[in-house]
N, C-alpha and C positions, 0 to 999 in steps of 0.2 A: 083193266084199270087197277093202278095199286092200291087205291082205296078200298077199292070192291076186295081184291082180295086179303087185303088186311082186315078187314071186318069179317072176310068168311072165317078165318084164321082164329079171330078173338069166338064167335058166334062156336067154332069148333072146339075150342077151348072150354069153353061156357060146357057145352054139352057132354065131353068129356067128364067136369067136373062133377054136372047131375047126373050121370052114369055113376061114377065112381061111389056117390051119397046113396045109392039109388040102392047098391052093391054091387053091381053088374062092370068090373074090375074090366072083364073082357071088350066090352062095347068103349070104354073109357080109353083103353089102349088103343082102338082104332081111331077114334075122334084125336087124342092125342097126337099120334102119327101123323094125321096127316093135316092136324094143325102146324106140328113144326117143320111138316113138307112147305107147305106155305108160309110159313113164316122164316126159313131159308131162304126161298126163292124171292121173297121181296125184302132181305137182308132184314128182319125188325129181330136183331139179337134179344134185348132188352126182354120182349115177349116170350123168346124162345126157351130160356129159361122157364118160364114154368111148366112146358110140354115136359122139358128134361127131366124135370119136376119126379112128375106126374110118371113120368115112364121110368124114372130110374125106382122109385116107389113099386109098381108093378113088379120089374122084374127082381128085384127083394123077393116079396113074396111067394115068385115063382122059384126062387130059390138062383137066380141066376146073376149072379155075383160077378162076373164079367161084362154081362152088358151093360148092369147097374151102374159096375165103375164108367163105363166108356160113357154114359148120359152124366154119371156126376162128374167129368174131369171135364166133359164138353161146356157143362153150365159153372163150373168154377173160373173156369179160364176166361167165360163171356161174365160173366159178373166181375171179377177183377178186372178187366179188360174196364167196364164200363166204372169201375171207381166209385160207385153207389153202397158206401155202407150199408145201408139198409137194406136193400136185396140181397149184397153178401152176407150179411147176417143172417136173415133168414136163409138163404140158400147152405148155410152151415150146419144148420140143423138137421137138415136132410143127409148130410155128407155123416155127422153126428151117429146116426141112425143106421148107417152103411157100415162106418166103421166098429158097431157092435155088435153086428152081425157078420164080421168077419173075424169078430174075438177079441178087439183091442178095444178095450174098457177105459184105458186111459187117456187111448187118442180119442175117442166118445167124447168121455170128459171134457176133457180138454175144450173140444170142440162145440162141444153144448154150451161150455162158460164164456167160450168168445161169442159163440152168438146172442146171448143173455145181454152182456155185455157191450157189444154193438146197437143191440135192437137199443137199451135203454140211454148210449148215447146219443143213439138218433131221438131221444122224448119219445120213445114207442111204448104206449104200457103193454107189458109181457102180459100176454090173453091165458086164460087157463089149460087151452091146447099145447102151448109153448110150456107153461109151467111142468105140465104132468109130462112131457118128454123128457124134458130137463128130471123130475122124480124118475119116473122110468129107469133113466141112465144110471143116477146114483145110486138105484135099488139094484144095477145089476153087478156093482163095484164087490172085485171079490178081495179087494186088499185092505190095511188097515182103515180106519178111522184117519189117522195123522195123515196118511196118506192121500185118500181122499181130497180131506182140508188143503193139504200141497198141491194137487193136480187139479183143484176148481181155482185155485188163485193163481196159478197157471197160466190157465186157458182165459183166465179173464184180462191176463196182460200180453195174451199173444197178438201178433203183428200182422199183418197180409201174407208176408212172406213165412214167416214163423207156421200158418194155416197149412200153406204148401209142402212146408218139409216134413208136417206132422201128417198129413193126409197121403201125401206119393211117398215120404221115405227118403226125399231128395228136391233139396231149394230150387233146381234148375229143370223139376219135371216138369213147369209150365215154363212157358215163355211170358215172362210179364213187361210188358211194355215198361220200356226206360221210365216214363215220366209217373207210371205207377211206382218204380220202386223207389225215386224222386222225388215224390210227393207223402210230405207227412201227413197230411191229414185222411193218406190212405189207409194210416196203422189205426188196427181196433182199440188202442188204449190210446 
């Protein structure tokens, strides 16, 4: 039944998460996985994202930078796809956190000020875990001051599409549905 296994999926989800708190990184990636097996197979995108989440975080810290991108291109495409500010925003932050770990401090930037900026469009008060990423980011800023100032006001007027070219390097690495790029109240400002 699709309900049954969409609750196992969420229930999988859940338990990944108190693994992951728990510190047991390992056990979090198997509940992970094979929450978003199941949430594949009974199409819940929306959900899906947070496995991608959760597993592109993991392999960060395993140090593996290719699978990382292939979960965050997965879950950027399904959150622009679904047109929910607020998921995208948050789902930015993670992307945020990839791209400083592959060296680019500005696309970081950049990327953390659009989701700052999103969340607080959507009336989201920014929690202190959001806050000290966003510090994180700007502690790891190896350019000026002025500069800085330039690339957080940046990122706080970047677009949907603006995210994409900053993030793959090229406006046309995702395919965004027509009526995404059609739709203004898709843009983060």
């Amino acid at each position: 039944d699709l309900g049954d296994q969409q609750g196992i999926s969420y229930s999988l989800n859940g338990l990944g998460i108190i693994a992951e708190m728990q510190g047991d990184d390992e056990l979090m990636a198997v509940y992970q996985h094979e929450a978003l097996r199941l949430k594949r197979e009974i199409g819940d995108m929306a959900a899906m994202t947070s496995s991608l989440q959760a597993l592109s975080k993991f392999a960060l810290k395993r140090g593996q930078l290719e699978l990382a991108s292939t979960y965050l291109q997965e879950g950027l495409e399904i959150v622009m796809r679904l047109g929910k500010k607020r998921v995208t925003s948050q789902f930015l932050m993670t992307v945020a956190h990839f791209e400083l770990h592959r060296a680019r401090p500005d696309v970081a930037l950049r990327l953390a000020m659009a989701s700052s900026a999103g969340l607080r469009q959507c009336n989201v008060q920014l929690d202190e875990t959001h806050l000290q990423a966003v510090e994180a980011i700007r502690q790891s800023w190896p350019y000026s001051e002025a500069e800085r100032v330039q690339c957080e006001l940046e990122g706080e007027r970047m677009s949907l599409e603006e995210v994409v070219a900053y993030v793959f390097d090229d406006p046309n690495a995702l395919e965004l549905d027509v009526a995404m790029r059609d739709d203004p109240q898709a843009s983060l400002h």
